[in-house]
C-alpha positions in Angstrom: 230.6 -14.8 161.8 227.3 -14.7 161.0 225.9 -16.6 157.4 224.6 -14.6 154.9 221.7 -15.2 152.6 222.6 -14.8 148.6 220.4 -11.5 147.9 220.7 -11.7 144.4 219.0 -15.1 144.8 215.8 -13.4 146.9 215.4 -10.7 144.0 214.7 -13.9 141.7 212.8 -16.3 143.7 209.9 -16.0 146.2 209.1 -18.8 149.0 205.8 -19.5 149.7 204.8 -20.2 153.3 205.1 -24.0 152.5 208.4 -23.3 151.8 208.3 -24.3 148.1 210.2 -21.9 145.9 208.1 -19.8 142.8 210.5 -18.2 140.1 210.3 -17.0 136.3 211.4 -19.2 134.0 214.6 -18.3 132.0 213.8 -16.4 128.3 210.4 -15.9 129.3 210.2 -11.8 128.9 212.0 -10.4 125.8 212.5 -11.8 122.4 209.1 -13.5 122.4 208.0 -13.7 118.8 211.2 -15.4 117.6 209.9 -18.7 120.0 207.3 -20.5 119.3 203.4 -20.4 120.8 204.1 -24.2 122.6 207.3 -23.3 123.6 206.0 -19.5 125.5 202.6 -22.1 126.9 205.6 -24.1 128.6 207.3 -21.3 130.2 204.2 -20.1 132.2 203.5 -23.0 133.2 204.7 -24.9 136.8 206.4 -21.6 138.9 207.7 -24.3 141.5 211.4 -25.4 141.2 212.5 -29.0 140.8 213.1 -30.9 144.0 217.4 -31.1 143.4 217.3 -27.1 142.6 215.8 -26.6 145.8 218.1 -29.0 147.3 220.7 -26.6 146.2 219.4 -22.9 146.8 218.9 -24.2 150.8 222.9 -23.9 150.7 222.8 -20.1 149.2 220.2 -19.2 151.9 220.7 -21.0 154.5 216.7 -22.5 155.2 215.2 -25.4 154.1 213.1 -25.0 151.5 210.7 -27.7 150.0 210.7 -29.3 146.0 208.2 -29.2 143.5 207.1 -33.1 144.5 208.2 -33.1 147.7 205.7 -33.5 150.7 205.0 -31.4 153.5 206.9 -33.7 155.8 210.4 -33.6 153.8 211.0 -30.0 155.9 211.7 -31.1 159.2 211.0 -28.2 161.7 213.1 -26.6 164.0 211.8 -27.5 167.9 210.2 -24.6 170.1 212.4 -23.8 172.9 209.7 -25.9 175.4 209.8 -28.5 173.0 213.7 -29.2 173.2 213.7 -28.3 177.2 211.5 -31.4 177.3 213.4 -33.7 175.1 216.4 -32.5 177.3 214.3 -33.6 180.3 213.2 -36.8 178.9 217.2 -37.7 177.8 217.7 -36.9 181.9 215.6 -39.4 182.8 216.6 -42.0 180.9 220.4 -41.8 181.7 219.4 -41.9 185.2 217.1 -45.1 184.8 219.8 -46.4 183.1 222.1 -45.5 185.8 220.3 -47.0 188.0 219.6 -50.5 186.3 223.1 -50.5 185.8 224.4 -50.1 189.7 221.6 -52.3 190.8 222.7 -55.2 188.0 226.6 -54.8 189.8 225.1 -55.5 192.9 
């Protein structure tokens, strides 16, 4: 069965292509003139989510996603279909040099 992505969660949230996660912070549109000027400044700022929230929205939509701190490097991409046919190829050769050392070392 396939794995379906939370859509409630993609209404809320948009991914950039970097794979960090923009949202709206929480009391941020109604209500505004009971809170307080510093406290409205603080909800526009930073879009990004946390690097532990993202950590857990990847498990509602089933990608990885990247952190507010977190560097370009923490998403680790998915290999090309050449690029695993050559690691494949690569794994081959080994196991057969290996193969080999090994039934020349019995000998």
């Amino acid at each position: 069965m396939k794995n379906k992505t939370h859509k409630g969660l993609l209404k809320r949230i948009r991914i950039s292509k970097s794979g960090k996660v923009r949202h709206r912070t929480a009391g941020h549109k109604h209500l505004r003139s009971g809170k307080g000027g510093k406290r409205l400044r603080q909800m526009r700022k930073n879009p990004f989510i946390a690097d532990a929230d993202a950590k857990r929205l990847e498990k509602l939509l089933f990608r990885r996603l990247r952190g507010r701190t977190q560097p370009r490097t923490a998403l680790r991409k998915s290999p090309t279909p050449a690029e695993r046919k050559a690691a494949q190829a690569q794994k081959r050769a080994a196991a057969k040099a290996a193969a080999a050392g090994k039934a020349a070392s019995s000998k």
